[in-house]
N, C-alpha and C positions, 0 to 999 in steps of 0.2 A: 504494500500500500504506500499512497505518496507520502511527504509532509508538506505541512501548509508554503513554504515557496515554491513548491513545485506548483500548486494550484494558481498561486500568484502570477507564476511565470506563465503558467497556461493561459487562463486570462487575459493578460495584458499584450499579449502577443496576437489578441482576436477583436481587442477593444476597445483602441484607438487611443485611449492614455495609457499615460505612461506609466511605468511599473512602480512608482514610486509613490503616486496616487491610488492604486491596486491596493500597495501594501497600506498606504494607511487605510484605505477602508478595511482591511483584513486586521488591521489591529484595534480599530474601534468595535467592531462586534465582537474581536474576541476576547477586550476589555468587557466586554458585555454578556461573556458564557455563552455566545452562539456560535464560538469554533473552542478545543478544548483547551486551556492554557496549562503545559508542561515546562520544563527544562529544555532548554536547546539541543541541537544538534543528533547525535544517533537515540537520545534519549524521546525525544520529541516526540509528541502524539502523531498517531497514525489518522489522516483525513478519510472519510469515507464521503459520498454522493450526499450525504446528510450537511455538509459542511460544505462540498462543493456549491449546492443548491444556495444555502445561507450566502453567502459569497457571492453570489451570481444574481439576488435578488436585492440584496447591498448596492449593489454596484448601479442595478440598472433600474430599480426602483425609488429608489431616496433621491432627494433632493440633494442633501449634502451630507456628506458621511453619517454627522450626529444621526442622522432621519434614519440610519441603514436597521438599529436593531426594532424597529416601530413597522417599515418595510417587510422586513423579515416576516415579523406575524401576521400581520393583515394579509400580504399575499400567501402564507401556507396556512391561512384560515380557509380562503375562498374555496368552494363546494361544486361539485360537477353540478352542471345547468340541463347541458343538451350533449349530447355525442356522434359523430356521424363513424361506424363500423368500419372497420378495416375491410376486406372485399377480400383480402385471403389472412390465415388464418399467423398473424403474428401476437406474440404471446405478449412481446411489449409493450403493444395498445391495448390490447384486452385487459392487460392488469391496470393500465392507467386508469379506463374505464369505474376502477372497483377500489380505485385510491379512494381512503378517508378524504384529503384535503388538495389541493394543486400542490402543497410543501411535498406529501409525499408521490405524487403523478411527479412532479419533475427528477425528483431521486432517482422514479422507476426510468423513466425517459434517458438520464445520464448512464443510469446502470446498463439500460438495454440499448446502448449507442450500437456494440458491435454488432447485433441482431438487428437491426436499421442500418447497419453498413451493408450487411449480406445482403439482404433485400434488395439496396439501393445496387448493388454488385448484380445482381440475377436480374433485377428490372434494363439496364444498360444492355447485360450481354442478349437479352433477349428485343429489344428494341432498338438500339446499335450495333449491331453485331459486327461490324468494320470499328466500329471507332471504340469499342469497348475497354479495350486496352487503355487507350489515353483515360476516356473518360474514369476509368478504376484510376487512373493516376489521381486525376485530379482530388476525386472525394477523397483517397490518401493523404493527399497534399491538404487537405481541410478547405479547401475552395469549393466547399457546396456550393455556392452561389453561382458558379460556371457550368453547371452540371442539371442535367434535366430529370432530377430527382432532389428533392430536399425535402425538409424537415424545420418546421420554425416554431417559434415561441412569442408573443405577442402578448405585452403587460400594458393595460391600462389602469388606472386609478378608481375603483379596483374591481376589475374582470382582467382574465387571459384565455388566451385560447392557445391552445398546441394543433400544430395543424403539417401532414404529411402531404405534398403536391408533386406530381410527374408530369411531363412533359414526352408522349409518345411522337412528337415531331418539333425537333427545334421554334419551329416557326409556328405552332400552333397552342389551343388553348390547354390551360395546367387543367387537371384532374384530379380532384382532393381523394388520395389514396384513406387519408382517416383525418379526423376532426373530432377538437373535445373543448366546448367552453368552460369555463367557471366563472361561477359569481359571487358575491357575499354572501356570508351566513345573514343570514335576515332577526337571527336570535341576537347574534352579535350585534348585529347594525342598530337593534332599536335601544342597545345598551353604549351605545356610541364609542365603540368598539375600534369603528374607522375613523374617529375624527370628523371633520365638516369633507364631504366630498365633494370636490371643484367641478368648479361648472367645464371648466376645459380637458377631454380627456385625451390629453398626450400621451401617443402611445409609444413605447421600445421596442424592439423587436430585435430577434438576436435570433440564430438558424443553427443549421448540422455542424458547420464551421467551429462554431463556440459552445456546442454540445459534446462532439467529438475530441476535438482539444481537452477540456474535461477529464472526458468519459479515458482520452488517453493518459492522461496524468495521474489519474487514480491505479490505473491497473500497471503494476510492473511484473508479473509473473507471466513467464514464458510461453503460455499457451495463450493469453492476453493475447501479447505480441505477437503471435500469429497470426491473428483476427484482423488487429487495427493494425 
């Protein structure tokens, strides 16, 4: 398993600041108990998707670091809404489907990157079948956004959606492979749980690219590394 700069590095490498700003949001939440705080070096806590997530919802939901551990819970509060089914049978949407919270749907989502890599691998060699080769490079290379298969995430204040799209022709319309919203707990919400919610809802969004990144930095054992 990784340690928390490995994650850091991961991150910062997908999301346009700089690694310095990474880390201090990584050290305000985990001044705050939502990564675990040990002893340095080979002593150091071991990160799991549980910390990844915390991190990643820090980052792209807060306004300013302070905001990251208030971020944190309001978005692993939000509750499945609506869901549109996978169309074949992957185990990583299905379980998202049956997540308690979106905190734990994005866990499952990081943990199950390399089973959305294979996919996105068998989708290409069957629909590119010349260019499949490259295209397997790219999504290695974490450039899902070149690639006509992805995977995204979409946080608004506060709903998100996770949502799988293919591209069976460059030049043609995406195909939502699976879709999952969430929304607020409504139990929470009338306990003002979320705060006053803005009338603006500016949304983030963040794809395979910054999932896989992740989803690699957590796994360092050898059969991992076969996969990704």
């Amino acid at each position: 398993m990784a340690k928390l700069p490995s994650l850091v590095n991961a991150l910062a490498e997908v999301d346009g600041r700089s690694r310095a700003t990474i880390d201090h949001i990584a050290r305000v939440i985990r001044e705050a108990d939502y990564i675990p705080t040990t002893k340095r070096g080979s002593g150091a806590a071991e990160m799991t998707a549980q910390e990844a997530v915390n991190l990643l919802l820090a980052a792209n939901g807060a306004d300013t670091p302070s905001d990251g551990p208030a971020a944190i819970d309001r978005f692993r509060s939000l509750r499945l809404e609506t869901y549109r089914p996978a169309d074949t049978a992957v185990a990583t949407f299905k379980a998202i489907t049956e997540a308690e919270n979106f905190g734990r749907a994005l866990e499952i989502l990081i943990d199950g990157m390399p089973e959305v890599l294979r996919i996105a691998f068998d989708f290409v060699e069957r629909c590119y079948p010349q260019k499949a080769e490259v295209l397997k490079g790219t999504l290695l290379k974490h450039t899902w956004d070149l690639a006509p298969f992805n995977v995204s995430v979409q946080l608004k204040r506060y709903s998100t959606e996770i949502v799988c799209r293919s591209w069976a022709e460059m030049s043609g319309a995406a195909q939502t492979e699976f879709a999952a919203q969430f929304q607020v707990d409504y139990d929470l919400l009338t306990e003002g749980f979320y705060g006053r919610l803005p009338g603006r809802k500016i949304s983030v969004e963040f794809g395979g690219e910054t999932l896989l990144k992740l989803s690699t930095a957590l796994r360092t054992d050898s059969a991992a590394k076969e996969v990704l």
